[in-house]
N, C-alpha and C positions, 0 to 999 in steps of 0.2 A: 819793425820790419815785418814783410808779412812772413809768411811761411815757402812758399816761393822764392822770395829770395833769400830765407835764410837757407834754404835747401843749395841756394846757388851758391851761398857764402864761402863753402867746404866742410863745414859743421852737420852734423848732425841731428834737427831738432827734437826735442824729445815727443811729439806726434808722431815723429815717423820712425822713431827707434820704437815705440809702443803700437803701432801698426806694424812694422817688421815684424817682430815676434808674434803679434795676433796671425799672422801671415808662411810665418815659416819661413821669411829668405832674411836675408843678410841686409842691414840696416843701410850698409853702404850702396847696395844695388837698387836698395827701394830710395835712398835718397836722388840718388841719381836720376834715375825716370822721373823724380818728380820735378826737378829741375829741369829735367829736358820736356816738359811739357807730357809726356806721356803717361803720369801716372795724378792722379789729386786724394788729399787729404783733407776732405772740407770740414773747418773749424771755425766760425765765427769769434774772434778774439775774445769777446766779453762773453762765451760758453765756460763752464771749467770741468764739471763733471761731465765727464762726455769720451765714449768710447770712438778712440782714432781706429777710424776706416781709408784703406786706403782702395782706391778704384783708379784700374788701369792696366797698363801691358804687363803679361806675364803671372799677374793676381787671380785669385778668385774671381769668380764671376759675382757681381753684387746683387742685389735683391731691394728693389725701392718698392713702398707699398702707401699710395695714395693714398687719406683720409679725410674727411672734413663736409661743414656741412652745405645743404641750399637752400635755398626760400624756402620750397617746402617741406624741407626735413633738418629743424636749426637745434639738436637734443645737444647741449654741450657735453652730458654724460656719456651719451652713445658714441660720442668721437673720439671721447678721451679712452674707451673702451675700446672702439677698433685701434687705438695708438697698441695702447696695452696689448694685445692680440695679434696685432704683426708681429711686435718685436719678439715676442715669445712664440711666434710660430716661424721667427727665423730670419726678419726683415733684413737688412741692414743698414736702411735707410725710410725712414718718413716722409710724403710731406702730406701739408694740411693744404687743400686748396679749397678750404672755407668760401663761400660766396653768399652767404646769409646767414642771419640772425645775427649774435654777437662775436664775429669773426675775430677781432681782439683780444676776445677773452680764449676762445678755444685755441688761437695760436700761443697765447702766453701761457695756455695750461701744458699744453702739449711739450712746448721749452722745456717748462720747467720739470716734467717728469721724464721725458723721454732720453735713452742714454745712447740713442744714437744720432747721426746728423740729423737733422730735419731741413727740408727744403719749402718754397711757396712760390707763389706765382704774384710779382706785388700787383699786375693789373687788374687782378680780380679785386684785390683791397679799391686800389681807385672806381672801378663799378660799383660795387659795394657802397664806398660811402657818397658818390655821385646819387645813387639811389636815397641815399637815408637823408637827404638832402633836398628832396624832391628835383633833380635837377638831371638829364641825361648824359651817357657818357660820352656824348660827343662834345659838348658845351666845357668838358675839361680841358686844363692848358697843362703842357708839357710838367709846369712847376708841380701842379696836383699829381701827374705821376709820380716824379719823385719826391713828393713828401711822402706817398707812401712804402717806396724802398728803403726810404732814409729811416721810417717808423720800424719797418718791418727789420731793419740790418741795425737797428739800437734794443728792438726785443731780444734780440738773439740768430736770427736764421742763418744758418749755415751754406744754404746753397740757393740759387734765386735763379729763375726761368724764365728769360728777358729775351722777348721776341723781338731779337735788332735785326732781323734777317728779312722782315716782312716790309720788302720795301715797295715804292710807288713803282720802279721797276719792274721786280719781281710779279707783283700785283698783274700788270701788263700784259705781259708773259703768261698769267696765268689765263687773260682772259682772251688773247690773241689765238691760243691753245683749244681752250676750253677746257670744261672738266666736266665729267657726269656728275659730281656731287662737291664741287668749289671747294670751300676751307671748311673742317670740322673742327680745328682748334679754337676752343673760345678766344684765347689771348690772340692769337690770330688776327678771327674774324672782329673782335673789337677793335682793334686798330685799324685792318681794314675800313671797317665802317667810319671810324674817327678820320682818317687819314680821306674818303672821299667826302666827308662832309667839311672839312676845313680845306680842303684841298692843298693840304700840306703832306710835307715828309715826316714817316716814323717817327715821334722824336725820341726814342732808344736808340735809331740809329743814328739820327744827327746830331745828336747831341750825348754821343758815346762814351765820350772822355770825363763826361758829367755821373754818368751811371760807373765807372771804372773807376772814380776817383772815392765814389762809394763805396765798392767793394773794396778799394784796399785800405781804408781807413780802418773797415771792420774785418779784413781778411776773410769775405764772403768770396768760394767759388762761386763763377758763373754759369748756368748750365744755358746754352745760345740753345733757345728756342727753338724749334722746326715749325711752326705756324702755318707752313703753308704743306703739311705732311697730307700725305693721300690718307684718305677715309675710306676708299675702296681699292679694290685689286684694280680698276679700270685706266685709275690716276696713278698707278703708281712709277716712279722713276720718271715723270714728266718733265717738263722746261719748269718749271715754276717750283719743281723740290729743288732741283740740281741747282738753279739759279742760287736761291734762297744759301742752299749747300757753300756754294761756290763765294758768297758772302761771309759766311758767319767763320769761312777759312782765313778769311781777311781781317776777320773781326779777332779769331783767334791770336795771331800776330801781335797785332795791337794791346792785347790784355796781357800777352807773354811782356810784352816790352812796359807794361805799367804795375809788374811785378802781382799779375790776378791769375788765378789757378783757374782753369777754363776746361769744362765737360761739353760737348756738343749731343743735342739734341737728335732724334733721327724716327722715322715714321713707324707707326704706321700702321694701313695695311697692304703688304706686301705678297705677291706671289712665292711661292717657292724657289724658283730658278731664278727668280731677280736678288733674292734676300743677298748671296754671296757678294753678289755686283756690289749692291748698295752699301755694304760693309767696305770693300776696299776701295770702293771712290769717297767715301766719307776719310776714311782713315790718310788718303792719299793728297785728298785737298784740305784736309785739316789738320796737317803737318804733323799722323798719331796721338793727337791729342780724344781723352776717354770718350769711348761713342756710348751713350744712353739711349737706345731704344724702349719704345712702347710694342713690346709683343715681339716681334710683329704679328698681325694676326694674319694668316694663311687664307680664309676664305673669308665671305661677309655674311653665308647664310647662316651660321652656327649659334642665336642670339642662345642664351640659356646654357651656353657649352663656351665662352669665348675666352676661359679659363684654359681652355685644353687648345682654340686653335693661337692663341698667344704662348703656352710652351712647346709646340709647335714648332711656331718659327722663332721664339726665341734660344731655343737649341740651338737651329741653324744659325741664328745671328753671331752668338757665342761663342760658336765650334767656328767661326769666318773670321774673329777678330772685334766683336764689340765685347764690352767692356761691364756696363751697366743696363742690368732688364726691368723695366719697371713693368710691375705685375698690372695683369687684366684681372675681373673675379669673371664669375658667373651671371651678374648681374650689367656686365660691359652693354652700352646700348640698350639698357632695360628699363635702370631704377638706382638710385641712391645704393650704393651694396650695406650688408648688415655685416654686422659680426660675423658670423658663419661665413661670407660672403671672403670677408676680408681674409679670414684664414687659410679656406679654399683656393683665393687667387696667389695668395703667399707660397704655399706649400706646393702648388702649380710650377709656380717660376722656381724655386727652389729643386724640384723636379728639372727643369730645363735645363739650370747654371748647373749643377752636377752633372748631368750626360754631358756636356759642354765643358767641363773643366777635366773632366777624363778622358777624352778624346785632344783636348789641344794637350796632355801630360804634364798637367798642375803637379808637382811632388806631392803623393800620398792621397790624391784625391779618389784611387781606385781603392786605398785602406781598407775602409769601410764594407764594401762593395765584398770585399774578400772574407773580411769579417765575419761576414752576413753568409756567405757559402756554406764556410766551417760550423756556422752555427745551424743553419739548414742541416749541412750533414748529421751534425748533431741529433738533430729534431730537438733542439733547446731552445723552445717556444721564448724564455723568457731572454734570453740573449736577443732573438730575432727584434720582440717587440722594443727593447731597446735602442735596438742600432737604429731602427729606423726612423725615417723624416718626422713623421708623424705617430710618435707612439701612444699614443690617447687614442685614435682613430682606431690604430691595430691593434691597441688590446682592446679596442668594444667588439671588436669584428669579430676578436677569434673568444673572446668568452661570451658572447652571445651564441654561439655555437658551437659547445663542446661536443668532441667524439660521447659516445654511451660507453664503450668499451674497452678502447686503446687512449689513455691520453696521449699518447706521445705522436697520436697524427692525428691529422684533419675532418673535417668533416666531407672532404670533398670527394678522397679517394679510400681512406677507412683502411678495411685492410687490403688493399690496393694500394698501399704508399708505395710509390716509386724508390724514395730513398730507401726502404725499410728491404725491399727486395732484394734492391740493387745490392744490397749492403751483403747477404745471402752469395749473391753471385759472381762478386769482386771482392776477394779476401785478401788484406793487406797482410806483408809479415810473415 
């Protein structure tokens, strides 16, 4: 049985009694949401060492951190290295969305080391070896897709990004509309392009029961694509997201009733005042099942900075009712991200889901937050660098610049410390 239904069985499975505790709430209420579709625990059956995360209503805000390589940057080292480097800067989720070189090998390394879910995208795998084949990836048949879901969900992968949403409809809709900038999702745009060159339908979506019977064989979540997600502020909330939306809500149903744990997908980039919108029409036509966002990113000019306008609006997304953020670096729209790249867009989103998770009143998530006060009051430098997100960053910052004087303050204000005054001028006791 998968995990879904054994959530519905009345038992308890031990993933989600061992996510409950990672979590703080009562085993019985986390199972429940995940039965009722609102919460997922994504585990690929043939996984065993593998930390249970759970994402959804009422949880933590989660942290996914894209890795993997391209044509032009195929270092199987360097990917296995940003894996390493999310997770210890806080990830809580991976995927490798590899599209060059030996894509096989860095998803089976990444498996094999990484202790949290990992996720992929299997149509990059069919690109991929339609290329190494000499042969285009339009000239593929439905069967070539899913051999390589079938490959990729017998490695291991825990959670799969299957654009069943991007239909000949939808497409329509997009072009009767228009858009300043069409489709930015590759999974997307390759089906599009596939889908007008055979002038057939999706076959993720028409042949859905095909892809579902997959995942439950190996108890992979599904994460329902957004393919047809706005790439700028211009597109966003159009006919052709909503449509798409208004789909993968049908599709959601469908997977509930085939005992498959189901994440929805969501754009983007988003304006500010539309972010709220988008969250509870997502949530409203996808019966609460876990929203996963990209960013959203708030403006388009920001190339170099798209770390900061993705937490941003993933704040906002968060504090509105999604679920899962999957982090932007600084390199978004740029270049392949590095290491440095990867930690930065981590610690970013991780920034976001905490302002996010203390604002909707996660239990204990202000903890910390208070912790960090008392220890300021203090001036207990070594508490401060502790507590916080990033303590490697904060202890380079602040012993690369010691007071001459006073250790117990700053360099900023000396003997100007605010707290030191203060301390002077409000006498407890």
């Amino acid at each position: 049985m998968t995990l879904l239904r054994r959530a519905r069985s009345g038992k308890i499975p031990e993933e989600i009694r061992c996510a409950a505790v990672e979590e703080g709430v009562a085993p019985e209420k986390l199972c429940e949401s995940v039965a009722g579709g609102r919460a997922v625990v994504p585990r690929n059956r043939k996984r065993r060492e593998l930390r249970s995360v759970a994402i959804g209503e009422g949880l933590r805000i989660k942290i996914n951190a894209n890795v993997g390589s391209s044509r032009d940057r195929a270092d199987v080292s360097a990917e296995i290295e940003k894996m390493r480097v999310a997770v210890e800067a806080g990830a809580d989720a991976v995927m490798d969305l590899s599209t060059g070189g030996p894509i096989d090998e860095i998803r089976r390394m990444i498996l094999a080391e990484c202790p949290v879910p990992v996720g992929t995208v299997p149509v990059y795998q069919a690109a991929a070896d339609a290329a190494s084949l000499g042969k285009s990836f339009v000239e593929l048949t439905a069967d070539d897709f899913f051999a390589g879901i079938l490959k990729q969900a017998e490695d291991g992968v825990d959670f799969m990004t299957v654009h069943c949403g991007v239909t000949r409809e939808a497409l329509a809709r997009l072009v009767r509309e228009g858009r300043r900038l069409d489709i930015v999702s590759r999974g997307g745009s390759l089906l599009a392009e596939w889908m007008e060159h055979n002038g057939s339908e999706n076959p993720f979506f028409e042949q859905y029961d095909r892809l579902l019977g997959i995942c439950r064989e190996y108890d992979i979540t599904i994460s329902l694509g957004d393919g047809l997600r706005p790439g700028c502020l211009a597109d966003a909330t159009d006919r052709a997201q909503v449509h798409e939306l208004m789909t993968l809500g049908e599709l959601t149903e469908r997977a509930w009733k085939q005992d498959v744990q189901v994440m929805i997908e969501g754009p983007g980039h988003v304006p500010l005042h539309q972010i709220a919108a988008n969250v509870a029409l997502q949530k409203r036509l996808c019966h609460g099942a876990p929203f996963y966002v990209l960013g959203p990113l708030v403006t388009d000019i920001a190339p170099g900075y798209d770390h900061i306008t993705s937490a941003i609006g993933g704040a906002i997304a968060a504090w509105s009712g999604a679920d899962f953020l999957c982090y932007v670096t600084p390199s978004e729209h740029l270049r392949l991200p590095t290491v440095a790249d990867v930690k930065t867009g981590v610690i970013a989103s991780r920034i976001a889901a905490h302002a996010a998770d203390i604002a909707r009143g996660i239990p204990g998530a202000i903890d910390r937050d208070n912790r960090m006060a008392d220890a300021r009051r203090r001036l207990d430098w070594k508490a401060q660098i502790e507590l916080s997100l990033d303590p490697e960053t904060a202890r380079t910052m602040r012993g690369g610049s010691l007071p001459t004087v006073d250790e117990a303050v700053c360099t900023m204000c000396a003997d100007l410390c605010a707290i030191k005054t203060s301390q002077k001028a409000i006498r407890r006791g």
